[in-house]
C-alpha positions in Angstrom: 8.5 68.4 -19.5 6.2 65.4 -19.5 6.2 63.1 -16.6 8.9 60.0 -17.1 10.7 57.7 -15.2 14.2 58.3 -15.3 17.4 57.4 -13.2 19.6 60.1 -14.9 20.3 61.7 -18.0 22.4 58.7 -19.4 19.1 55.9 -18.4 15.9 56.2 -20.7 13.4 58.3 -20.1 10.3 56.3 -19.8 7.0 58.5 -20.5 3.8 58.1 -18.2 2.1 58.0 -21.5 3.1 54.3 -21.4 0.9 53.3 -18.7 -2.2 55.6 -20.2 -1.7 53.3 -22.9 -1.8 50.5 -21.0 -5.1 51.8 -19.5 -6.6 52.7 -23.1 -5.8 48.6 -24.3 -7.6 47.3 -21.3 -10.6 49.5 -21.6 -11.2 48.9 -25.1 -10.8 44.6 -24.7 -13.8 45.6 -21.7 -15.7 47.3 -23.7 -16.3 44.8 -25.9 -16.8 42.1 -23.7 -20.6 41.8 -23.3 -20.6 40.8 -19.7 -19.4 44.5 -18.8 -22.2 47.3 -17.9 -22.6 50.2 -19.9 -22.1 52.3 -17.3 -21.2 52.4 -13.6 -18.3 49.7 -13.8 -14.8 50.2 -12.6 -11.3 48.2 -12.8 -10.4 48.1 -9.0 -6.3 47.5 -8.1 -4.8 47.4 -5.4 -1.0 47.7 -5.4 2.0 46.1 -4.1 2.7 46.8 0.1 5.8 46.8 2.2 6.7 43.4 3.1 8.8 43.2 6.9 11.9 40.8 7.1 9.7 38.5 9.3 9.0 40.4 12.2 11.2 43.2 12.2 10.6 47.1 11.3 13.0 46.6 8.3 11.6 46.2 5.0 12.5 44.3 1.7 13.6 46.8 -1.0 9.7 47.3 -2.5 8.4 46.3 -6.0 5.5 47.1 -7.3 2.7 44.3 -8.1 3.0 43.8 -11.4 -0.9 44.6 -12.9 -0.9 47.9 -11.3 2.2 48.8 -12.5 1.3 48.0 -16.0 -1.9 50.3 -15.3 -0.2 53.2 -13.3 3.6 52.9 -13.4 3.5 53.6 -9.6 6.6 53.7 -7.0 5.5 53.9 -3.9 3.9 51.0 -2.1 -0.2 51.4 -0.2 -1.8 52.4 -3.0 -4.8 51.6 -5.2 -6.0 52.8 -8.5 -9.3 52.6 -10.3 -10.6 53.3 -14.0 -14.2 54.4 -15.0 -14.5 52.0 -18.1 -17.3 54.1 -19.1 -15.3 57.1 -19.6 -11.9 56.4 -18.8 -10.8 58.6 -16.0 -7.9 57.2 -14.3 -7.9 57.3 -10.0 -4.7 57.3 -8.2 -5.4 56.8 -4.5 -2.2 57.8 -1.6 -2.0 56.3 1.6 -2.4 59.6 4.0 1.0 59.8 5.8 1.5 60.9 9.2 3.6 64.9 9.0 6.2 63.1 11.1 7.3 61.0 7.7 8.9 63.5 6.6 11.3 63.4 9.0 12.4 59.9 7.6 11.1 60.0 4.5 12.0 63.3 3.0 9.1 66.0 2.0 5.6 64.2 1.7 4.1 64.8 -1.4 0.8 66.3 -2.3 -1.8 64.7 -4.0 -1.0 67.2 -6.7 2.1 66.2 -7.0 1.5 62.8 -8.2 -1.6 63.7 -10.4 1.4 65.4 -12.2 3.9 62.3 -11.5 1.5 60.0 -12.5 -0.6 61.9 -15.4 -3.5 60.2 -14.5 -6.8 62.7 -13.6 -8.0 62.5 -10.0 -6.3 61.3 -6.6 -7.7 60.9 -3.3 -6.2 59.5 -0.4 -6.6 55.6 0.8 -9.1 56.2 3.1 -11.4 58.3 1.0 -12.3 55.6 -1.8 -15.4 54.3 -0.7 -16.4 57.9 -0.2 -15.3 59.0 -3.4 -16.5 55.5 -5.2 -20.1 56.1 -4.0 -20.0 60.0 -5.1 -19.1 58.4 -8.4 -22.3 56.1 -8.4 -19.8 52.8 -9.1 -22.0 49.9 -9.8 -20.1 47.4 -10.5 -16.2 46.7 -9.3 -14.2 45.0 -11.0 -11.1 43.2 -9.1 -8.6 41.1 -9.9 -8.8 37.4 -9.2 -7.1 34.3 -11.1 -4.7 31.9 -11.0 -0.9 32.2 -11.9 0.0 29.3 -14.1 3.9 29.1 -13.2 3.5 29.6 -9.9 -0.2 28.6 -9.1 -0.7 31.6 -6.8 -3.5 34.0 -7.3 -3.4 37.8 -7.9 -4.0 40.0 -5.2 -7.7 41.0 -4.8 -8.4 44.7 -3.8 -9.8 45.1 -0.4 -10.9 48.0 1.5 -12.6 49.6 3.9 -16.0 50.0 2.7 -15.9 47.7 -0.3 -18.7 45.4 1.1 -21.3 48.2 0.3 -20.5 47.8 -3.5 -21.0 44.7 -6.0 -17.7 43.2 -6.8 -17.2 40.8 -10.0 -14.2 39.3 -9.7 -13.9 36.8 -12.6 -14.0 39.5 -15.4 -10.8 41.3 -15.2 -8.3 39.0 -14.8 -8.4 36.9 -18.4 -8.9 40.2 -19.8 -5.8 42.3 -18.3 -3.4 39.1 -18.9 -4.5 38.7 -22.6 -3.7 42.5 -22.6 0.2 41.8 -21.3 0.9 39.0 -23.2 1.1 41.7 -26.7 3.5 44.7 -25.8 3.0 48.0 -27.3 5.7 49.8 -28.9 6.0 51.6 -25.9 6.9 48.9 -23.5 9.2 47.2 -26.5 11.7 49.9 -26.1 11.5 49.8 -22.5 12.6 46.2 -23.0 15.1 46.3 -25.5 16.6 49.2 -22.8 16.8 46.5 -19.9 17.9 43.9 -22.4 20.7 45.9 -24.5 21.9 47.1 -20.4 21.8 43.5 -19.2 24.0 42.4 -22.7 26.5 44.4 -22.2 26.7 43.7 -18.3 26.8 39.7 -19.4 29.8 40.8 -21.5 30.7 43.0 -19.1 31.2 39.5 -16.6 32.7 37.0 -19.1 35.7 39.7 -19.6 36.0 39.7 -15.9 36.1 36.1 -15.2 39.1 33.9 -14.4 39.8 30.8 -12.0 40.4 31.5 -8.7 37.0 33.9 -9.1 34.8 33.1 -6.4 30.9 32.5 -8.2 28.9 35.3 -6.4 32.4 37.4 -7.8 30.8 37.0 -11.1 27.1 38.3 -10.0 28.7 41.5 -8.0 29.7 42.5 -11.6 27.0 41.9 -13.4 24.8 43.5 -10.7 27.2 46.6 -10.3 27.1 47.4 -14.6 23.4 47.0 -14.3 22.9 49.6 -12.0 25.8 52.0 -12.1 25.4 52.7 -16.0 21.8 51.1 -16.3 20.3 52.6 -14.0 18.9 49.0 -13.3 18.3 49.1 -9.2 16.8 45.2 -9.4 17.2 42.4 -10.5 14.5 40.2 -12.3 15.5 37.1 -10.3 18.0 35.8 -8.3 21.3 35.3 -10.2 22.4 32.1 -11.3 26.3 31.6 -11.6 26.9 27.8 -12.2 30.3 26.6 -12.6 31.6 23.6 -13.1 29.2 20.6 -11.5 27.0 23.6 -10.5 26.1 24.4 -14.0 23.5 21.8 -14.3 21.8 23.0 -11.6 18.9 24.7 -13.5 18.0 27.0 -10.2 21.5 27.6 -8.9 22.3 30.6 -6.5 19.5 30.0 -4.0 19.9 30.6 -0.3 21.6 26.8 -0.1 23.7 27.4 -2.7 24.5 31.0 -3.1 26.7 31.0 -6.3 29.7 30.3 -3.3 31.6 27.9 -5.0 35.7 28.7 -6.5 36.0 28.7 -10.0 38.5 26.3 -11.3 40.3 25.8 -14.6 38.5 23.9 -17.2 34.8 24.5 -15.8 32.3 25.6 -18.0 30.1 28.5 -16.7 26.9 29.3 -17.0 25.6 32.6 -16.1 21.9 33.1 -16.0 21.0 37.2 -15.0 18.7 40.2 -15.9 18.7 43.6 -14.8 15.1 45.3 -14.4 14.0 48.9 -15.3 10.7 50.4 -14.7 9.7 46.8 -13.7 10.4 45.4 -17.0 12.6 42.5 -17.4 15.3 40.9 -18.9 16.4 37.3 -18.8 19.6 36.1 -20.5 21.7 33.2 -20.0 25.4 33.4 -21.5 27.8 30.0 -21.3 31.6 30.3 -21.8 35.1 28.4 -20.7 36.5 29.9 -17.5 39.7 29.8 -18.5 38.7 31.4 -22.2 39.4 28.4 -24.1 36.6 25.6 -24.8 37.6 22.2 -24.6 36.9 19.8 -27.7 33.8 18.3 -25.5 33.3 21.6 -24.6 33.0 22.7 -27.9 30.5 20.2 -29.0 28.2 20.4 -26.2 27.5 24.4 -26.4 28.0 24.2 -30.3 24.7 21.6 -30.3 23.1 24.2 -28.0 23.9 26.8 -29.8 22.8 25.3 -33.1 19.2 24.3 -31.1 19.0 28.0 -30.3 19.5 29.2 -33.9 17.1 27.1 -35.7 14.5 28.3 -33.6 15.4 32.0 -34.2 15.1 31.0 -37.8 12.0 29.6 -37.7 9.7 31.9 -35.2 7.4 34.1 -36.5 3.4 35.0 -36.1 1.6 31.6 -37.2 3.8 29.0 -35.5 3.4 26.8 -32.7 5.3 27.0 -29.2 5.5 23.9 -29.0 6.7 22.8 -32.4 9.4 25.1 -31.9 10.4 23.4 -28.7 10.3 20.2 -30.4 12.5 21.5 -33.6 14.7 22.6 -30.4 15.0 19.0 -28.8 15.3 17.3 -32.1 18.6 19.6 -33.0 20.1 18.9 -29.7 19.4 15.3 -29.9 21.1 14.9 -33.4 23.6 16.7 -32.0 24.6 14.6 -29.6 24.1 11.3 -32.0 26.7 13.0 -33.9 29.3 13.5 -30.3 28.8 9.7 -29.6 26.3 10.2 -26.8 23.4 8.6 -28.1 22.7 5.9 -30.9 19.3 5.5 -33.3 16.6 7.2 -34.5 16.1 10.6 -32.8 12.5 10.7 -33.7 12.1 7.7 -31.7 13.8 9.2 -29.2 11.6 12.1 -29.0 8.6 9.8 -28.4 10.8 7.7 -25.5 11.4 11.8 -23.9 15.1 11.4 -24.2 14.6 15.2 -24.7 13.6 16.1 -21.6 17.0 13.9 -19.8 19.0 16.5 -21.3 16.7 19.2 -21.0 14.5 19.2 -18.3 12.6 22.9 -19.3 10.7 24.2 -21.5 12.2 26.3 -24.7 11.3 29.5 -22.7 8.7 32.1 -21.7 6.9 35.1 -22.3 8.3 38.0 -20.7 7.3 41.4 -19.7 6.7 42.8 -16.4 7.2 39.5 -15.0 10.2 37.4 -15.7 8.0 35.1 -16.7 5.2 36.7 -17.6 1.6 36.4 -17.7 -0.8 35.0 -20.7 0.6 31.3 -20.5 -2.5 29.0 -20.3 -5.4 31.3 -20.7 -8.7 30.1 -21.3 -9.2 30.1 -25.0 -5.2 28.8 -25.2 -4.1 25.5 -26.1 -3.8 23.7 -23.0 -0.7 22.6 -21.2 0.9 19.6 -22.9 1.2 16.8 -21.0 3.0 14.6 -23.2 7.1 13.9 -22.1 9.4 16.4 -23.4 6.7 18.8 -23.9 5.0 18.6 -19.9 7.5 21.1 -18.7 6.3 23.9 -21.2 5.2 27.6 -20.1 3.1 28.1 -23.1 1.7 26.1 -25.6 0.5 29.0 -27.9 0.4 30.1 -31.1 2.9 32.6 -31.5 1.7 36.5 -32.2 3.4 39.9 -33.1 4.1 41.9 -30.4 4.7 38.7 -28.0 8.0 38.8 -26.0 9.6 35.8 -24.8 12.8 33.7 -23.9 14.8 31.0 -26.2 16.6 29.3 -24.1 18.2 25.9 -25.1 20.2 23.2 -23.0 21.8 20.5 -22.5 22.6 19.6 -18.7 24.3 16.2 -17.4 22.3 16.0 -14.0 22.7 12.7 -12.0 19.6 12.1 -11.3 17.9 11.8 -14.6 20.4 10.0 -16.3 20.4 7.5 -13.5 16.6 7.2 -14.4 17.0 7.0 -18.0 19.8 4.3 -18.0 17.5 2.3 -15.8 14.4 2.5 -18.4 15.5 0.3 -21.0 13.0 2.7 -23.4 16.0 5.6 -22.8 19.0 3.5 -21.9 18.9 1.8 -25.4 19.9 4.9 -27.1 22.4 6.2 -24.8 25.8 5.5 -25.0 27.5 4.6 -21.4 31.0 5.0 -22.1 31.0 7.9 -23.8 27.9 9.6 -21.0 31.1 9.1 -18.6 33.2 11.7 -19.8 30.5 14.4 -19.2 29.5 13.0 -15.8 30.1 15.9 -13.0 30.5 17.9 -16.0 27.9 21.0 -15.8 25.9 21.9 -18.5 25.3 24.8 -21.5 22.7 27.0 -21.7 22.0 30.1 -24.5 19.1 32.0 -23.7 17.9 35.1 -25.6 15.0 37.4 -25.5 13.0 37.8 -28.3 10.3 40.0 -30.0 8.0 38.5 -32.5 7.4 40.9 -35.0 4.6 41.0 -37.9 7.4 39.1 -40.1 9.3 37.0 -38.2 12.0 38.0 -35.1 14.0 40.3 -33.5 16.7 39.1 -31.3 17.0 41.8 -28.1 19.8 40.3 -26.7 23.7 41.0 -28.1 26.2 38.8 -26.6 29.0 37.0 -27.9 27.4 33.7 -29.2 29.8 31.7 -31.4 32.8 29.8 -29.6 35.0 32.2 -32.4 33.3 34.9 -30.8 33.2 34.1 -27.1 37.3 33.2 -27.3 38.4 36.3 -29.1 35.7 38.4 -26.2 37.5 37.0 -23.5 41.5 36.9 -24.5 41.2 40.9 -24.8 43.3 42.4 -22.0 43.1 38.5 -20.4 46.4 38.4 -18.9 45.8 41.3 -17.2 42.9 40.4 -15.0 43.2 40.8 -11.6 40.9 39.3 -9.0 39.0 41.7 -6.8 40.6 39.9 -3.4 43.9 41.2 -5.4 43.0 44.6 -6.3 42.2 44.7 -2.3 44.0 47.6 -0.1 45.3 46.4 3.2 44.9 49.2 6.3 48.1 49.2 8.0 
C-alpha cells in the first residue's frame, strides 16, 4: 500500500505522492531560473520545532511549518529536508532520539521507516548533515528567507551545525517556493475540498445546534467536535470566531479577551467564522444566521445585501480578472444595497471614491488559501502592488486571478462604533449616510458569508456547501428545532 496520511478508513487517504509533486513544481521553476548552478545546489528546510508553554516542559500541540510541509508532508517536529536540484533526490533528516523515548513516546522509529513513511530516497539523522552535505559535494545552499506580507514576519532560515562551511544564498528560494503555492495541483485541490466539504457540514452541523440561552464557545465545541470526530480534522486553521449579537462586528472575535464567552440571546444575529485543518491544509468559512431561526426584516436586508455582494463576485471570477475589481464590484453591491434599506443617500460611485466602503467593510474581499489560512503568494515581486487607495488599502492581494488559485470570498457589512463615529464626523462620508435610520442598527452586529473558492480554467468552483439563502438557512434550522436541548440540560447530575 503506498504511503498516505490517513486518520481512519472513513477520512481521505492523502498519498505521499502529493508532496513529491510538490518537490517536482519547485525544481522545475529552479531550473529555469538562471541564477541557479547547474550542479551542486540544494533547497535547504528546516522544519517546524516544539514550542514550550513559556517556560514549562509542556508543549503546544505541534504543527508543522508550512514550506516543509508542502515539500515533505512531515509530522514530527526537529527535522530538516534537502533536495539535489540537479537530480532531484529528496533528504529527509531525523533528530537522533535518546532509547529512553520510547518509554514516552512509543517505539522509535528507524530511519527506514520513514524513508518508507515519507517516500522520499535518503535519511540521515540531524546531526549527520553537514557530513552527509559535504560527501554530496553541495555547492551552493539554498534556504529560505523573505518576508510574510500578512503578518510581516520572515520564514525560518535553516541553521545547523556545520552550515558555515558551505555557501548559502538565501534570496533565491523564497519568491520561487511561494509562486509555487499560490497554484494548487490537483492533488492538494482534493485535499481541500476534503477539509472544506468536512468543515460545511460541521457549520451546518452548529447552526442546527444553536438556540438562545447557548453560551458562544457552546457553538465552537460543536463545530470543533464534528471536525474531528467524523473529519478526522485534529486542528483548527485559526481560532474560532463565534460573534453574537454586538460581538458580531467584531471582525477578530474569540481571542484570549474575548473568548466567544458571551450568552446568546433572542433576536441576535450570529456570525460564525471556523475551519477545520487536514494534512495542514485549510479551510476558512464564515456562515451568518438568526439565533432564534427566524431573520428579522432588518435582518433580512442586511445579510440579503451581503449575500447578493458575495454572489456577484462568484459570477464574475475567473482566470483574467482583477482582485481588486472584484472587491470593488463587491463594495459597490453592498453599498447600493444599503441605498435601497435607507442607510445611505446619493451616488454610490461617489461613495466609493469618499471609502464609504471600507465603514462598512473594513477587510479585504478575501485571501488565498492553502497551507496557510491565509496563504502565501500575496504581494510577490512581479505582482501588482498593494493598493493604497481607501477601500482597497486593506487588500491581501491585488493580483490577477489564475486557474488553480484557491482563495476566500468573504463579504460584509459590520455596524462598528468606531468607524461610523469617524465617518459621521467627515462631512466627505457623513453626507451620504443617513442618521436616523444608522440608529436602528447601532449595537447591532454584523453579516458576514465567506466561501472558499477554486478558480478553474473557465471560471469557479464554489468548495463550500452551506445553507446560503434566508429560505434556506430558516427551513435548515426549524428541522427538529423544538427539540433542541442545551448541553448544560442534557447534563447528568452525580448524586
Amino acid at each position: 500500500m503506498e504511503p498516505c496520511y490517513v486518520r481512519g478508513e472513513h477520512t481521505l487517504r492523502v498519498p505521499m505522492t502529493l508532496f513529491q509533486g510538490n518537490r517536482e513544481r519547485l525544481l522545475n521553476r529552479l531550473r529555469k531560473n538562471s541564477d541557479v548552478p547547474t550542479k551542486g545546489a540544494f533547497v535547504m528546510l528546516q522544519g517546524g520545532v516544539d514550542v514550550p508553554f513559556n517556560d514549562t516542559d509542556i508543549d503546544w500541540p505541534f504543527r508543522q511549518e508550512s514550506y516543509f510541509q508542502w515539500c515533505f508532508g512531515v509530522e514530527e517536529p526537529g527535522c530538516y529536508g534537502c533536495i539535489d536540484i540537479t537530480s532531484g533526490t529528496s533528504i529527509l533528516f531525523f533528530p537522533r532520539l535518546p532509547a529512553e523515548y520510547a518509554v514516552w513516546q512509543g517505539k522509535l522509529h528507524s530511519l527506514e521507516d520513514f524513508k518508507k513513511r515519507y517516500a522520499v530516497d535518503e535519511t540521515y539523522y540531524t546531526d549527520q548533515i553537514a557530513q552527509v552535505l559535504s560527501d554530496k559535494q553541495a555547492a551552493l545552499l539554498l534556504t529560505l528567507y523573505g518576508r510574510n506580507t500578512d503578518s510581516g514576519n520572515t520564514a525560518r532560515e535553516a541553521v545547523f551545525d556545520g552550515i558555515g562551511q558551505f555557501q548559502v544564498d538565501n534570496n533565491l528560494l523564497f519568491p520561487e517556493i511561494a509562486e509555487c503555492r499560490v497554484i494548487k495541483s490537483s492533488q492538494e485541490i482534493e485535499v481541500l475540498r476534503y477539509v472544506v466539504k468536512i468543515s460545511s457540514e460541521a457549520h451546518k452541523a452548529v447552526m442546527r445546534a444553536v438556540k438562545p440561552g447557548l453560551m458562544e464557545y457552546q457553538g465552537e465545541s460543536a463545530f470543533l467536535h464534528y471536525a474531528y470526530s467524523v473529519g478526522g480534522c485534529r486542528n483548527v486553521s485559526y481560532t474560532c470566531i463565534c460573534g453574537s449579537g454586538h460581538n458580531a462586528s467584531i471582525l477578530h472575535y474569540g481571542h484570549a479577551g474575548v473568548p466567544n464567552n458571551r450568552l446568546i440571546q433572542d433576536g441576535d444575529i450570529c456570525l460564525f467564522d471556523m475551519g477545520a485543518n487536514y494534512c495542514g491544509y485549510a479551510a476558512d468559512i464564515t456562515c451568518s444566521f438568526p439565533a432564534n431561526g427566524k431573520f428579522t426584516e432588518d435582518q433580512k436586508m442586511i445579510y440579503n445585501a451581503v449575500l447578493d455582494a458575495c454572489n456577484a463576485v462568484l459570477q464574475s471570477v475567473k482566470p483574467g480578472v482583477s482582485w481588486v475589481d472584484m472587491h470593488l464590484l463587491s463594495n459597490k453591491v453592498l453599498l447600493t444595497s444599503l441605498k435601497k434599506g435607507g442607510l445611505l443617500i446619493g451616488d454610490v460611485d461617489d461613495m466609493i471614491k469618499a471609502g464609504l466602503g471600507e465603514v462598512f467593510q473594513p477587510h479585504g474581499l478575501g485571501h488565498l488559501m492553502g497551507l496557510d489560512v491565509h496563504d502565501v503568494g500575496g504581494y510577490l515581486p512581479g505582482c501588482p502592488e498593494r493598493p493604497v487607495a481607501p477601500g482597497i488599502r486593506k487588500l491581501r492581494t491585488a493580483r490577477t486571478l489564475s486557474a488553480g488559485m484557491v482563495l476566500t470570498v468573504e463579504p460584509g457589512c459590520y455596524f462598528i462604533d468606531c468607524l461610523l463615529d469617524a465617518a459621521l464626523a467627515n462631512p466627505e462620508q457623513s453626507k451620504f449616510i443617513v442618521p436616523e435610520r444608522l440608529r436602528d442598527f447601532r449595537g447591532w452586529g454584523g453579516v458576514r458569508i465567506e466561501d472558499d473558492i477554486l478558480i478553474t480554467e473557465s471560471g469557479v468552483e464554489n468548495m463550500t456547501c452551506v445553507p446560503r439563502t434566508v429560505e434556506e438557512i430558516e427551513a435548515w434550522m426549524a428541522v427538529g428545532r423544538d427539540q433542541i436541548k442545551l448541553p448544560q440540560e442534557r447534563r447528568r447530575t452525580v448524586e
